[in-house]
Z-matrix of the N, CA and C atoms (Angstrom, degrees):
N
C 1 1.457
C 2 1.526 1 108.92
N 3 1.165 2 122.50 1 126.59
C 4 1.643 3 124.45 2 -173.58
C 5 1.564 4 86.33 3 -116.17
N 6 1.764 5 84.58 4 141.97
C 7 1.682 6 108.04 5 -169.41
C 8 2.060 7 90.47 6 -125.38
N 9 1.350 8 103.85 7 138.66
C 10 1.648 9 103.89 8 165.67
C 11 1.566 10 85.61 9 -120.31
N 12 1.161 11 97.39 10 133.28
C 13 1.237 12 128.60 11 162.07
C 14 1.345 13 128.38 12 -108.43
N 15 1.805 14 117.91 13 97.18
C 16 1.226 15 133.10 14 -165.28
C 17 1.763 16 97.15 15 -71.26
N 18 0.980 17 125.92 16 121.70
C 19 1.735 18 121.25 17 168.06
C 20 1.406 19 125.31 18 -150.45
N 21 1.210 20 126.06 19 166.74
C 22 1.693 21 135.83 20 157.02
C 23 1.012 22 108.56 21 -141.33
N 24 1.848 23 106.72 22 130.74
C 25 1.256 24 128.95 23 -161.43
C 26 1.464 25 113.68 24 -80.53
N 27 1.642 26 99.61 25 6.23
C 28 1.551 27 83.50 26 161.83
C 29 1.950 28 101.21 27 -142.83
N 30 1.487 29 67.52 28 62.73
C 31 2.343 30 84.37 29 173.62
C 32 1.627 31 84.39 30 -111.41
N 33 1.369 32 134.05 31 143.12
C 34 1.521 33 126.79 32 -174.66
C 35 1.994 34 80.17 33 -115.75
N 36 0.925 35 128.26 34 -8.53
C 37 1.381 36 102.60 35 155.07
C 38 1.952 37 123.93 36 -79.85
N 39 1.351 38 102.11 37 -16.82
C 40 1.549 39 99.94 38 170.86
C 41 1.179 40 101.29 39 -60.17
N 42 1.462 41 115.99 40 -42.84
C 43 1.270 42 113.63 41 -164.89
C 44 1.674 43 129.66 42 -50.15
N 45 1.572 44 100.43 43 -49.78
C 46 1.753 45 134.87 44 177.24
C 47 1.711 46 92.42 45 -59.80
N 48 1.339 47 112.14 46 -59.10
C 49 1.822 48 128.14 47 -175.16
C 50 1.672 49 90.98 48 -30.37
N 51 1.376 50 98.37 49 -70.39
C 52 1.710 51 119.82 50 -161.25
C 53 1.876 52 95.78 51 -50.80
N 54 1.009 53 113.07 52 -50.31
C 55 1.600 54 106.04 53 -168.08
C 56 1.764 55 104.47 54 -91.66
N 57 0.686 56 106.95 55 15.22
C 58 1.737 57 122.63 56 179.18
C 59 1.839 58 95.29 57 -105.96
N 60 0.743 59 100.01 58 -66.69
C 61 1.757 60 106.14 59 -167.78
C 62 1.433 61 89.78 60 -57.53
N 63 1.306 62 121.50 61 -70.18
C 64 1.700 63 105.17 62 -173.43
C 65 1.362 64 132.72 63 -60.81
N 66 1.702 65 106.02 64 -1.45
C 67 1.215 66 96.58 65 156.83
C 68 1.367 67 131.66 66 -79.55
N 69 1.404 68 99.52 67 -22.64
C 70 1.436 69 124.71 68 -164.88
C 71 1.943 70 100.79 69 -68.14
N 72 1.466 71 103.38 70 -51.05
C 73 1.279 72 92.70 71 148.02
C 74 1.468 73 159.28 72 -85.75
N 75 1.104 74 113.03 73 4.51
C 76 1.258 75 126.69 74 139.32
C 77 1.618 76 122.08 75 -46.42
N 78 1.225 77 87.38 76 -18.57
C 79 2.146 78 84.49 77 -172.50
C 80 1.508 79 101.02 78 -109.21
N 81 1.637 80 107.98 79 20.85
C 82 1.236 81 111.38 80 175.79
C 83 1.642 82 109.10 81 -154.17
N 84 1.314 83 109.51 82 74.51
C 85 1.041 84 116.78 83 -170.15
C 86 1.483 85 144.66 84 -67.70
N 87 1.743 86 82.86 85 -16.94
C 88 1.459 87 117.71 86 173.42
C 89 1.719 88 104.83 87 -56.08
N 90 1.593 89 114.94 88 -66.13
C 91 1.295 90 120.22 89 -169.30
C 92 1.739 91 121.42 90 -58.68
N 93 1.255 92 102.23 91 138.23
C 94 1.527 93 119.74 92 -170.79
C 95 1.860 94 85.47 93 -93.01
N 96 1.520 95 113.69 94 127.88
C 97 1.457 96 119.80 95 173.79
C 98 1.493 97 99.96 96 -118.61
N 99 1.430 98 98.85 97 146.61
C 100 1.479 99 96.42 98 161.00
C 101 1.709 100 114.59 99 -162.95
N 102 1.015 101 93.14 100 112.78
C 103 1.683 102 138.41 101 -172.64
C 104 1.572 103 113.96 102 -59.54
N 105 1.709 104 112.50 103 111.88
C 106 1.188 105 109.02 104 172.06
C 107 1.919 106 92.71 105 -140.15
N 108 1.456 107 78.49 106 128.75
C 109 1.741 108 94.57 107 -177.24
C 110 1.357 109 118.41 108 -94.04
N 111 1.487 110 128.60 109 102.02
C 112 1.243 111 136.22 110 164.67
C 113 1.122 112 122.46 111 -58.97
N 114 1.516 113 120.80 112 160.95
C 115 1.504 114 128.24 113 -177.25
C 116 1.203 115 105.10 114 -87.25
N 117 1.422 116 116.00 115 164.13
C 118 1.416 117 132.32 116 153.37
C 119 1.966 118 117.48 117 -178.42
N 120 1.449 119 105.91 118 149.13
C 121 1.802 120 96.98 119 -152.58
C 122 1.639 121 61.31 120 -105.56
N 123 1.368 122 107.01 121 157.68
C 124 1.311 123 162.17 122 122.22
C 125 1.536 124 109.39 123 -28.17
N 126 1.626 125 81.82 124 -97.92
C 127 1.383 126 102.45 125 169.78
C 128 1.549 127 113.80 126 -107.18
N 129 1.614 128 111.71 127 109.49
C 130 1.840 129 113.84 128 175.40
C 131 1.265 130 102.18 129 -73.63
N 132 1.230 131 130.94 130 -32.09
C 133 1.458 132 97.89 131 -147.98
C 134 1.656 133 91.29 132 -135.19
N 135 1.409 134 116.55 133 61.02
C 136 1.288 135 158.27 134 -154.33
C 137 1.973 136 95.95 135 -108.33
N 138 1.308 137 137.67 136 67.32
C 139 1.345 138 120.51 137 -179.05
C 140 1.657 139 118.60 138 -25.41
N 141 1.506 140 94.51 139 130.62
C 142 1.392 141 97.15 140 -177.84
C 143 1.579 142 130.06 141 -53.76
N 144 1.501 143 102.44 142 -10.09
C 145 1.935 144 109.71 143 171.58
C 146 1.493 145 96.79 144 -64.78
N 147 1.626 146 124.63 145 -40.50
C 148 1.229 147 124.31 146 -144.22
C 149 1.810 148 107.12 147 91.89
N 150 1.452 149 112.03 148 -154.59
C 151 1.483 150 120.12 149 -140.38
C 152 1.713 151 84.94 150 -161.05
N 153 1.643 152 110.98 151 136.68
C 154 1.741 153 102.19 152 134.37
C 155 1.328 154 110.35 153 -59.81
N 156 1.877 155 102.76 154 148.74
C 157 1.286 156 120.05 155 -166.05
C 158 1.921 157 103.76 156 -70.14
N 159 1.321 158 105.27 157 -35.71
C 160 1.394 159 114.45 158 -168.41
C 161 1.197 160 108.22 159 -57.84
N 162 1.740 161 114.61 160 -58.37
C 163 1.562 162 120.06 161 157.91
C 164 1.476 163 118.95 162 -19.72
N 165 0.992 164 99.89 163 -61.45
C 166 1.827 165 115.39 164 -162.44
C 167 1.386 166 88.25 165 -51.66
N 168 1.919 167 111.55 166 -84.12
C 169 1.474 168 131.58 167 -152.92
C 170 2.255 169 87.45 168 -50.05
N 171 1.119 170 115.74 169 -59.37
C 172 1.704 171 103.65 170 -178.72
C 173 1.270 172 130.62 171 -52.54
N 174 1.822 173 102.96 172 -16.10
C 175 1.573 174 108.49 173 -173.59
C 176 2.134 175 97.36 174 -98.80
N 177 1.306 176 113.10 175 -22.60
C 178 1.313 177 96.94 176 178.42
C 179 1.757 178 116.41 177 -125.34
N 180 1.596 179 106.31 178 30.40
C 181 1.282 180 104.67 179 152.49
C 182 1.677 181 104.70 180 -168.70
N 183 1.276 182 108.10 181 22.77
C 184 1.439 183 108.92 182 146.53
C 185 1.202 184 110.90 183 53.95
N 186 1.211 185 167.01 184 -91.78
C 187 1.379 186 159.38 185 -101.79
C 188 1.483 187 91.61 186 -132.82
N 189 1.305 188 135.18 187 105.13
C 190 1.531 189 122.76 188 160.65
C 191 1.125 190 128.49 189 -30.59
N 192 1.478 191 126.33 190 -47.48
C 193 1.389 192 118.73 191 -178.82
C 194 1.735 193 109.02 192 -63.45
N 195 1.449 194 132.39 193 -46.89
C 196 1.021 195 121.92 194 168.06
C 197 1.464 196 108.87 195 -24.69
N 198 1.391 197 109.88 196 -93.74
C 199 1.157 198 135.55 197 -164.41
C 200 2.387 199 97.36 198 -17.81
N 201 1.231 200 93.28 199 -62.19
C 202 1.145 201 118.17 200 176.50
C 203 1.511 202 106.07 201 -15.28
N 204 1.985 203 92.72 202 -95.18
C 205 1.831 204 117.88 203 170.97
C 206 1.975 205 96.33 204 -29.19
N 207 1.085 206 129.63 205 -59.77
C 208 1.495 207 124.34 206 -153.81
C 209 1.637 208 93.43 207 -68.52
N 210 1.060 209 129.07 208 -31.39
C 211 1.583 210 125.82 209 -158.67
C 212 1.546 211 102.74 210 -89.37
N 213 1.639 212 118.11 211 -29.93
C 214 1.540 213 132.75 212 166.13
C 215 1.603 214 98.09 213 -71.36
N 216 0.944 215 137.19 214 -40.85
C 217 1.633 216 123.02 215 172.55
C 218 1.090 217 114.18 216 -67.89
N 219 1.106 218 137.61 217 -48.27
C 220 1.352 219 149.57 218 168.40
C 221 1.378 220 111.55 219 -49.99
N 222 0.972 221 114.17 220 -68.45
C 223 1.741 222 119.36 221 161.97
C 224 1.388 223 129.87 222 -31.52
N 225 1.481 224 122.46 223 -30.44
C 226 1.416 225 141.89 224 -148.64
C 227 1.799 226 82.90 225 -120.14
N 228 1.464 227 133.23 226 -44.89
C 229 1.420 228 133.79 227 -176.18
C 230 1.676 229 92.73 228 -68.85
N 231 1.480 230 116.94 229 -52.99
C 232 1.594 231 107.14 230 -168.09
C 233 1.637 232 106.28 231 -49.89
N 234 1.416 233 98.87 232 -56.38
C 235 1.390 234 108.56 233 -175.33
C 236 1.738 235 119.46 234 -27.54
N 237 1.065 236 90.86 235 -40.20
C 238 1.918 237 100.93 236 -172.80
C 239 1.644 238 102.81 237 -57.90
N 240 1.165 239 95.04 238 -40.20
C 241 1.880 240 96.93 239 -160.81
C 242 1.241 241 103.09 240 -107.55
N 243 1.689 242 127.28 241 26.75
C 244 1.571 243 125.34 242 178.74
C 245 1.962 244 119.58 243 84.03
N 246 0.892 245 125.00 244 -14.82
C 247 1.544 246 129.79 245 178.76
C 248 1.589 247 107.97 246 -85.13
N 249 1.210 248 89.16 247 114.71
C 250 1.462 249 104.52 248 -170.03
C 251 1.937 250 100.22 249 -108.49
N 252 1.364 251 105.98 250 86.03
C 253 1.466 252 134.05 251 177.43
C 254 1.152 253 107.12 252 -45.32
N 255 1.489 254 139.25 253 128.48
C 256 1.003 255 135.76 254 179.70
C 257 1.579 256 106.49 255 -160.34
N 258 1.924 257 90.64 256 81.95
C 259 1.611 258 114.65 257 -169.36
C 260 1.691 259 105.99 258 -64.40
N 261 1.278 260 121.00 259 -17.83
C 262 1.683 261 136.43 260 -155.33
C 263 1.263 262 88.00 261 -92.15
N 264 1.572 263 143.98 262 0.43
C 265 1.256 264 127.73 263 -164.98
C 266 1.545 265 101.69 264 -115.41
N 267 1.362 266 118.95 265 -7.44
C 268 1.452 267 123.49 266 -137.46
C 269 1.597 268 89.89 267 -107.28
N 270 1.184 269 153.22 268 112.85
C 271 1.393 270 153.81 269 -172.38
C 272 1.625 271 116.39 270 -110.01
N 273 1.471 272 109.86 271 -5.30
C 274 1.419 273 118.89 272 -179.80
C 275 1.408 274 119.94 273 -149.92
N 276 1.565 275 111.89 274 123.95
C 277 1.474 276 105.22 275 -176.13
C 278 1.624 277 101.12 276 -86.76
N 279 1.465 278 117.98 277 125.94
C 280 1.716 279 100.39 278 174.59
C 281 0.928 280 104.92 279 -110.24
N 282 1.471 281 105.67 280 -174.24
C 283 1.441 282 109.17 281 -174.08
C 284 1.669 283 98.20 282 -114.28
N 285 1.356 284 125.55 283 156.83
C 286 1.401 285 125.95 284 -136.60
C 287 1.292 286 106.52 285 -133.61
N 288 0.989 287 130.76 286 -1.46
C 289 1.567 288 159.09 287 139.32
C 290 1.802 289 90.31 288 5.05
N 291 1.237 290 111.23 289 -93.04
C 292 1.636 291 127.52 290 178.94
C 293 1.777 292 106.88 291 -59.08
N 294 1.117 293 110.97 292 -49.49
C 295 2.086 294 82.30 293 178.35
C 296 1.370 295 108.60 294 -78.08
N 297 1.636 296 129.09 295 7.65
C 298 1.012 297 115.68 296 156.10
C 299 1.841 298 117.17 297 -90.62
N 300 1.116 299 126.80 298 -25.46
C 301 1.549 300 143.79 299 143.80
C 302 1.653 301 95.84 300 -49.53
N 303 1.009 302 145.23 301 8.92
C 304 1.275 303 125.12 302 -157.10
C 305 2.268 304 95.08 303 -133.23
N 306 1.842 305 89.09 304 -37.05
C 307 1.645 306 94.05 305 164.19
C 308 1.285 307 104.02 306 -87.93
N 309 1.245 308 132.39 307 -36.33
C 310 1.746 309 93.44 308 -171.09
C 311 1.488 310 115.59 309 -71.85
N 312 1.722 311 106.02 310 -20.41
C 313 1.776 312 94.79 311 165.32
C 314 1.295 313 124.66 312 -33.67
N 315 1.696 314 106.91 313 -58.19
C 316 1.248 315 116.96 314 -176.58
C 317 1.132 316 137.74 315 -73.87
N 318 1.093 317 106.39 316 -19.37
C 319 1.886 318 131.14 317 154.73
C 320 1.696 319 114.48 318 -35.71
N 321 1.352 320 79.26 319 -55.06
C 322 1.777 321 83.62 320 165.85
C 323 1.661 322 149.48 321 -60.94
N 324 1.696 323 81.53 322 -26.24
C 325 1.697 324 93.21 323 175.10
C 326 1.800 325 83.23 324 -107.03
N 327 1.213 326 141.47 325 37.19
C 328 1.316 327 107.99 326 177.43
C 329 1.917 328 140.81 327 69.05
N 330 1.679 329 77.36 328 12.58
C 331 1.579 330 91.63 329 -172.60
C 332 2.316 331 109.05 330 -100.11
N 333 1.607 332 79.10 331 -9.42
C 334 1.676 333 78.03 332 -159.91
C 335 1.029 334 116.39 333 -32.72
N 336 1.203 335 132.74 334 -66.95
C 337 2.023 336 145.05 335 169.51
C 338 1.614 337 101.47 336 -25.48
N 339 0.811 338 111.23 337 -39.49
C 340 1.714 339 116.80 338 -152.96
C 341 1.421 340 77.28 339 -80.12
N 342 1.129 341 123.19 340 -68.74
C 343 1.539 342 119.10 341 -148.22
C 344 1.534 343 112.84 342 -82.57
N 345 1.573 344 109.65 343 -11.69
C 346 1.831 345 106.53 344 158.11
C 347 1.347 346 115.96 345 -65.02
N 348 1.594 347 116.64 346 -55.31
C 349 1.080 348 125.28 347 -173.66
C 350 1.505 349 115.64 348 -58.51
N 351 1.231 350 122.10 349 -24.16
C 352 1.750 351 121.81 350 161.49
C 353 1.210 352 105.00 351 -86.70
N 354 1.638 353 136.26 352 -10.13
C 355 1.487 354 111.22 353 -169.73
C 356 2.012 355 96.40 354 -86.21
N 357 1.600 356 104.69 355 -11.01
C 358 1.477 357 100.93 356 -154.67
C 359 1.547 358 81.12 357 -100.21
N 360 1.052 359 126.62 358 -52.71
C 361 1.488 360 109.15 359 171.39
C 362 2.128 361 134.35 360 -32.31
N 363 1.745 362 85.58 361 -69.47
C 364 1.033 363 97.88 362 -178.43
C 365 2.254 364 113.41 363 -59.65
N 366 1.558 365 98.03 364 -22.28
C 367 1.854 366 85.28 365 160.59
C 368 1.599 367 126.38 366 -81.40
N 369 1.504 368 97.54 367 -56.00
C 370 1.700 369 102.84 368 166.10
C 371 1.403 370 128.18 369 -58.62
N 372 1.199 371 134.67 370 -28.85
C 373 1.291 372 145.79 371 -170.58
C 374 1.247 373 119.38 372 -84.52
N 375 1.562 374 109.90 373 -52.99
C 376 1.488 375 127.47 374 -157.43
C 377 1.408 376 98.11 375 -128.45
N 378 1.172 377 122.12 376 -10.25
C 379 1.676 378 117.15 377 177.64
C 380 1.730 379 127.85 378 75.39
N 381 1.795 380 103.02 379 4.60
C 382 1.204 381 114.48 380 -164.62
C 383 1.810 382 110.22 381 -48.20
N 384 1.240 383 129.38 382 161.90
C 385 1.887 384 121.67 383 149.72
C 386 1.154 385 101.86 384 -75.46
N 387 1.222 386 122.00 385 101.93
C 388 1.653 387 116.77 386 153.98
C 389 1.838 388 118.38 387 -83.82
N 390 1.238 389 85.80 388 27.97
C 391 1.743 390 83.83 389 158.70
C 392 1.676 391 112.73 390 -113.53
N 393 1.441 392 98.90 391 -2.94
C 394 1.789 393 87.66 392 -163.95
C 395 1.801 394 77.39 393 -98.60
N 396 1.611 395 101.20 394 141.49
C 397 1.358 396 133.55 395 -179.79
C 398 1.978 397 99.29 396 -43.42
N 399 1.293 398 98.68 397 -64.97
C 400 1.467 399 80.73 398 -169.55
C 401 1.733 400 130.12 399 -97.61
N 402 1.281 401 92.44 400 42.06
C 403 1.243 402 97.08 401 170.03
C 404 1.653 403 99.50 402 -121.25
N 405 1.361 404 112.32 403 -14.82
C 406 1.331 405 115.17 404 159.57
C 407 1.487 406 119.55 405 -83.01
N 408 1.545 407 128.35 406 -5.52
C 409 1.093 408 124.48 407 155.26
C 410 1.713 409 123.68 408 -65.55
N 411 1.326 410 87.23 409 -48.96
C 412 1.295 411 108.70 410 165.36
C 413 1.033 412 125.19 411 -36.75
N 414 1.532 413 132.73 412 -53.75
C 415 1.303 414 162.63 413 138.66
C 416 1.558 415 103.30 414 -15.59
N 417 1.139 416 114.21 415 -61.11
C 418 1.342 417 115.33 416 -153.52
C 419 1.649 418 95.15 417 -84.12
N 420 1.277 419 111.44 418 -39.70
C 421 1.775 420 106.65 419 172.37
C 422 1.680 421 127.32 420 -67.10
N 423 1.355 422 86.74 421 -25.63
C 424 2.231 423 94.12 422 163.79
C 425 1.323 424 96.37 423 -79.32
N 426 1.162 425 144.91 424 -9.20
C 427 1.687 426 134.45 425 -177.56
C 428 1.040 427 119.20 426 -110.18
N 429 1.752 428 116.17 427 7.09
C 430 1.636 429 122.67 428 -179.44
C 431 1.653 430 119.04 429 96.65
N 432 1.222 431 113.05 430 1.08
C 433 1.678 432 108.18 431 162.84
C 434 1.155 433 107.88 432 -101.22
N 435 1.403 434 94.94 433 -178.05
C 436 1.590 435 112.24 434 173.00
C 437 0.846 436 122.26 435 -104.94
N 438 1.861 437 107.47 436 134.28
C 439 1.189 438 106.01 437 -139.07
C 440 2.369 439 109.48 438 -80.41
N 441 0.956 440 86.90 439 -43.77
C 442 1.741 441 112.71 440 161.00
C 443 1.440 442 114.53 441 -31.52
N 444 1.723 443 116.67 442 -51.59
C 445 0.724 444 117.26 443 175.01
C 446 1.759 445 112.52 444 -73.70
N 447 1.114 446 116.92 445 -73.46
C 448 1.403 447 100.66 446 159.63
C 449 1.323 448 154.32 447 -35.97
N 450 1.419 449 95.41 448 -18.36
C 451 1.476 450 98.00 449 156.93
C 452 1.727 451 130.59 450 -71.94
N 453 2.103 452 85.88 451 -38.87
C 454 1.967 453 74.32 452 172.75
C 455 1.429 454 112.17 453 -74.94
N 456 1.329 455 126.60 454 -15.27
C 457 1.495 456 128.33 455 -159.02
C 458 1.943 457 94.05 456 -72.21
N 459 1.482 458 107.36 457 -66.39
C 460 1.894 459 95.21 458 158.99
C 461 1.132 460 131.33 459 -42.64
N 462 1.531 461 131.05 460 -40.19
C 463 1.420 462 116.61 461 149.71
C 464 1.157 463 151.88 462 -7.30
N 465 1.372 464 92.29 463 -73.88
C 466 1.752 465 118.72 464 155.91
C 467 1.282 466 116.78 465 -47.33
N 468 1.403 467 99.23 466 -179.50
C 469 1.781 468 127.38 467 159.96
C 470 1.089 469 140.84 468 -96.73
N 471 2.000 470 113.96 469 4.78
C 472 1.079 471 102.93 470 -161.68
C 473 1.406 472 86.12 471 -94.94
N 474 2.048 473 89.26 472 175.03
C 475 1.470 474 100.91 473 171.90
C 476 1.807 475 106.12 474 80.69
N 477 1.347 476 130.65 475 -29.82
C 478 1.443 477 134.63 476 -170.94
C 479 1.876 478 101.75 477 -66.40
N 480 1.001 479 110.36 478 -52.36
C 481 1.537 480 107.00 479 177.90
C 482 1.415 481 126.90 480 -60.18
N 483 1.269 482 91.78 481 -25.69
C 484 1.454 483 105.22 482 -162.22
C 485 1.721 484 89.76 483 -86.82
N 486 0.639 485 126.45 484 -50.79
C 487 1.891 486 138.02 485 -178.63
C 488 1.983 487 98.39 486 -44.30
N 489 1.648 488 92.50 487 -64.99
C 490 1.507 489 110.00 488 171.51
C 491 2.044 490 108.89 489 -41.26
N 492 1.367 491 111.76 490 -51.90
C 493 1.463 492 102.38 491 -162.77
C 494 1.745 493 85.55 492 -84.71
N 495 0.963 494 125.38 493 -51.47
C 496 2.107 495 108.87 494 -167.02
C 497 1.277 496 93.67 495 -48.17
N 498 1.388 497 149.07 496 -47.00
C 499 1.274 498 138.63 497 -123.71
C 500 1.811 499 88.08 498 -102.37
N 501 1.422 500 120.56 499 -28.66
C 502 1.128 501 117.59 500 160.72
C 503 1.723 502 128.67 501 -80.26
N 504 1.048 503 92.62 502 -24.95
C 505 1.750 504 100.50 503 -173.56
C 506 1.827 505 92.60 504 -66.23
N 507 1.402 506 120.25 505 -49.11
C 508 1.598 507 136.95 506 -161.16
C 509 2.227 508 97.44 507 -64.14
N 510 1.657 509 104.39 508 -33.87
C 511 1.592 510 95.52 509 -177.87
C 512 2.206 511 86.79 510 -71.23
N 513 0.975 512 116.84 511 -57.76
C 514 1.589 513 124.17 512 -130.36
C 515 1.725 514 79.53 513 -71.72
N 516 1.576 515 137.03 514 1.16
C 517 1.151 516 137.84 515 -167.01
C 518 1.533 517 102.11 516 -103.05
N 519 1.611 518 105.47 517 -8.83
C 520 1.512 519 127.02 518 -152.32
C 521 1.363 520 126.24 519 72.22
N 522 0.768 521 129.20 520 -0.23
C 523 1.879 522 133.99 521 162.99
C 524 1.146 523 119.08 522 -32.74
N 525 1.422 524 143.78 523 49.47
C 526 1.270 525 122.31 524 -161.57
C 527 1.291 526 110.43 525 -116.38
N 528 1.547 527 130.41 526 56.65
C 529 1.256 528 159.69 527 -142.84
C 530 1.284 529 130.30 528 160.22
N 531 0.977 530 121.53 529 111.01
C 532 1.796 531 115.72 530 173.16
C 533 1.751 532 101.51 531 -123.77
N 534 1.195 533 91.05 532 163.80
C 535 1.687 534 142.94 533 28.51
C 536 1.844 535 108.42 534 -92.58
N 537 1.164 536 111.68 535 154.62
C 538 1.399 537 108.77 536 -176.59
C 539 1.535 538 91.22 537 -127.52
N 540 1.838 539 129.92 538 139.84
C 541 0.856 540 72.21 539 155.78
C 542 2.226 541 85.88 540 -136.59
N 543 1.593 542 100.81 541 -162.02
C 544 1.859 543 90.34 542 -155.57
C 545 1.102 544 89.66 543 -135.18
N 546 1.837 545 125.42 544 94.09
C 547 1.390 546 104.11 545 166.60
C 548 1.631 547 125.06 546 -104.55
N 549 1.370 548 100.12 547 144.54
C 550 1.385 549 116.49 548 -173.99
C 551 1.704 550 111.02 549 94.42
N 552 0.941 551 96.02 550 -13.29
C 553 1.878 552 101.71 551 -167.65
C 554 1.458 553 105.94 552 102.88
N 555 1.697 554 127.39 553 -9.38
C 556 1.203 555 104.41 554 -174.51
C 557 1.637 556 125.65 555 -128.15
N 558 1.621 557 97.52 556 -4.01
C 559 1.425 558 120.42 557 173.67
C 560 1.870 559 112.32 558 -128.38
N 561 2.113 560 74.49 559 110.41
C 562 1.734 561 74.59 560 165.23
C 563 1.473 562 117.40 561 -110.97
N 564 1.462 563 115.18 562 177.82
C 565 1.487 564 121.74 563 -155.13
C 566 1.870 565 87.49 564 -150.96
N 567 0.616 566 87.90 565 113.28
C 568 2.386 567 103.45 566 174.04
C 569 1.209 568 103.26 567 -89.81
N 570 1.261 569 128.96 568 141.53
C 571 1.643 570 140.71 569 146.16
C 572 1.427 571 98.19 570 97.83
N 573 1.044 572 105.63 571 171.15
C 574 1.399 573 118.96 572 162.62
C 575 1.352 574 143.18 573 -98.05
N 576 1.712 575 106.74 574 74.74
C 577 0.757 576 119.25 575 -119.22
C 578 1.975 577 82.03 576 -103.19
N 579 1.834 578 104.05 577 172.71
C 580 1.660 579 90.28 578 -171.45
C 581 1.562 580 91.71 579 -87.44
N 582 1.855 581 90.57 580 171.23
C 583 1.281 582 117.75 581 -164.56
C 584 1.461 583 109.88 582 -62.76
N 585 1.166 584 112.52 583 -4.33
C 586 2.113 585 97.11 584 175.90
C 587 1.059 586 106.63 585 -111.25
N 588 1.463 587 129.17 586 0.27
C 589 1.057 588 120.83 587 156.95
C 590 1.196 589 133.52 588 -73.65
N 591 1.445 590 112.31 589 -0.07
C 592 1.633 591 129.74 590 167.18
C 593 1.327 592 107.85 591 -85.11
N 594 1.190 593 141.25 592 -8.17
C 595 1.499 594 139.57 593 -144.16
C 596 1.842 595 94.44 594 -85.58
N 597 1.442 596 108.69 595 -51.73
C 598 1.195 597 106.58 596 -178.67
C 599 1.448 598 128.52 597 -53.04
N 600 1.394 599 103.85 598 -44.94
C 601 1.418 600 109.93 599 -175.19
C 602 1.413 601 103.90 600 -58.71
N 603 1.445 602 116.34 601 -40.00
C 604 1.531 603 124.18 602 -164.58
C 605 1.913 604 92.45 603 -56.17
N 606 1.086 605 117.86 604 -46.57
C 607 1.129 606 127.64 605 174.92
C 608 1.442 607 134.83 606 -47.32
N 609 1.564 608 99.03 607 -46.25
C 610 1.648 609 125.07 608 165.53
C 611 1.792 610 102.64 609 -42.42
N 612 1.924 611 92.54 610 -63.43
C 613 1.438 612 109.42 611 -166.53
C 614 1.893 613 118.89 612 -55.92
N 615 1.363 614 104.38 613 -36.96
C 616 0.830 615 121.08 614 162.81
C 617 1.652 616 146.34 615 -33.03
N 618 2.008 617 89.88 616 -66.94
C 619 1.439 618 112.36 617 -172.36
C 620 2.030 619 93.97 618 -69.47
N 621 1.105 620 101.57 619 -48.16
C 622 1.525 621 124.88 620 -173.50
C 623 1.658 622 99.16 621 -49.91
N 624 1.385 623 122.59 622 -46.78
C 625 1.637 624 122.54 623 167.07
C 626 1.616 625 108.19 624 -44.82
N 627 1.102 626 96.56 625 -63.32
C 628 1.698 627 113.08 626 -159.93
C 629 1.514 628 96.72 627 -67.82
N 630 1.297 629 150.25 628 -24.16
C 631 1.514 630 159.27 629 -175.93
C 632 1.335 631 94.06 630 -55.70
N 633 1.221 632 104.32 631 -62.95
C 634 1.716 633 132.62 632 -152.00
C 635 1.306 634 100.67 633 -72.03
N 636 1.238 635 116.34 634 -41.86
C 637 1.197 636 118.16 635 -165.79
C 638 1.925 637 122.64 636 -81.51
N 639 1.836 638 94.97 637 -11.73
C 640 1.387 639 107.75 638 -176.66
C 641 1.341 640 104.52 639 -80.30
C-alpha cells in the first residue's frame, strides 16, 4: 500500500499525524506500507534566513495567551502518542524550503522516513534551526547519510523548484492544510486524525487490491 504524505516539518500536527498513522499500522500488521513524503510550506514566503520565533508566533497569532492555549493543545495531542513538545526550546521559525530539498535527497538512498522523523524531532524536541544548511547536514548524518555529501547537495539548487511546483500543484489540488495524507492515489484523509480512524481506508485500499487482482 503506498501512502503520500502531504507535510511540513515544522506543522507539529504532521508531527502527531506521523505517529498516529504508524500506530494505526501497527494494528495492522499484515499490511506492507510504503511512505513517500511530499512537500508543502507552511509558511512560503517565510525569508530564507527564517524569523525570531517570538516575531513569527506574535506576528501570526498576536495575543500571547492565544498562542499559549494552542501550544497546551498541541502539547496534550503530542502527549498521547509519546512527543514530548518543547515549544520553549525553539528560537527560530525557518523557512523549510531546504529540509524539504534535504528529504527528497534522502528519498533516494532510502533514507526519507529517517530523515523526517529527525527533522521533526530535532525542531520540536531540541529546538534545532533546521533551516541553517549545516545543522541540516548534520541532520542528514544522524539519519545515515553523508554528511559532506549533503552538505554540497544543500548548497546547490537542485531539487528547489521542484519542492516550489509540488507545494503549489498540492494548494491548486485544494490542500490547503496538512497533514494530508493519499493512499493509493485515490483516498485522501486531512488532519491528524487518530489511528482507527485509518483502519477503514486501510480496508478501502485493500478490498480494491484484491478486486483487481481477481
Amino acid at each position: 500500500m503506498h501512502i503520500d504524505i502531504i507535510s511540513d516539518v515544522v506543522c507539529p500536527w504532521c508531527f502527531i499525524g506521523k505517529r498516529r498513522l504508524e500506530k494505526a499500522l501497527a494494528l495492522r500488521p499484515e499490511l506492507e506500507a510504503e511512505i513517500t513524503w511530499r512537500p508543502f510550506q507552511l509558511n512560503p514566503d517565510m525569508p530564507e534566513e527564517g524569523m525570531a520565533r517570538a516575531d513569527y508566533i506574535a506576528t501570526k497569532f498576536g495575543d500571547s495567551a492565544h498562542s499559549r492555549r494552542i501550544h497546551q493543545t498541541i502539547a496534550e495531542a503530542g502527549a498521547s502518542v509519546g512527543i514530548d513538545f518543547a515549544f520553549e526550546r525553539i528560537e527560530r521559525s525557518p523557512n523549510t524550503r531546504s529540509a524539504h530539498r534535504l528529504v527528497r535527497h534522502a528519498t533516494r538512498a532510502g533514507l526519507g522516513g529517517a530523515v523526517v522523523d529527525r527533522l521533526f524531532r530535532s525542531y520540536f524536541l531540541e529546538g534545532r534551526d533546521i533551516g541553517d544548511h549545516a545543522i541540516l547536514a548534520e541532520i542528514a548524518a544522524e539519519s545515515g547519510l553523508d554528511r559532506d555529501e549533503a552538505a554540497a547537495f544543500l548548497a546547490g539548487k537542485s531539487e528547489r523548484e521542484e519542492i516550489i511546483a509540488e507545494d503549489r500543484n498540492a494548494r491548486r489540488l485544494g490542500i490547503n492544510a496538512v497533514p494530508c495524507f493519499i493512499f493509493a492515489g485515490q483516498y485522501a484523509v486531512s488532519g491528524a486524525q487518530e489511528p482507527e480512524f485509518f483502519l477503514p481506508v486501510f480496508d478501502l485500499v485493500q478490498n480494491g487490491a484484491t478486486a483487481e487482482a481477481r
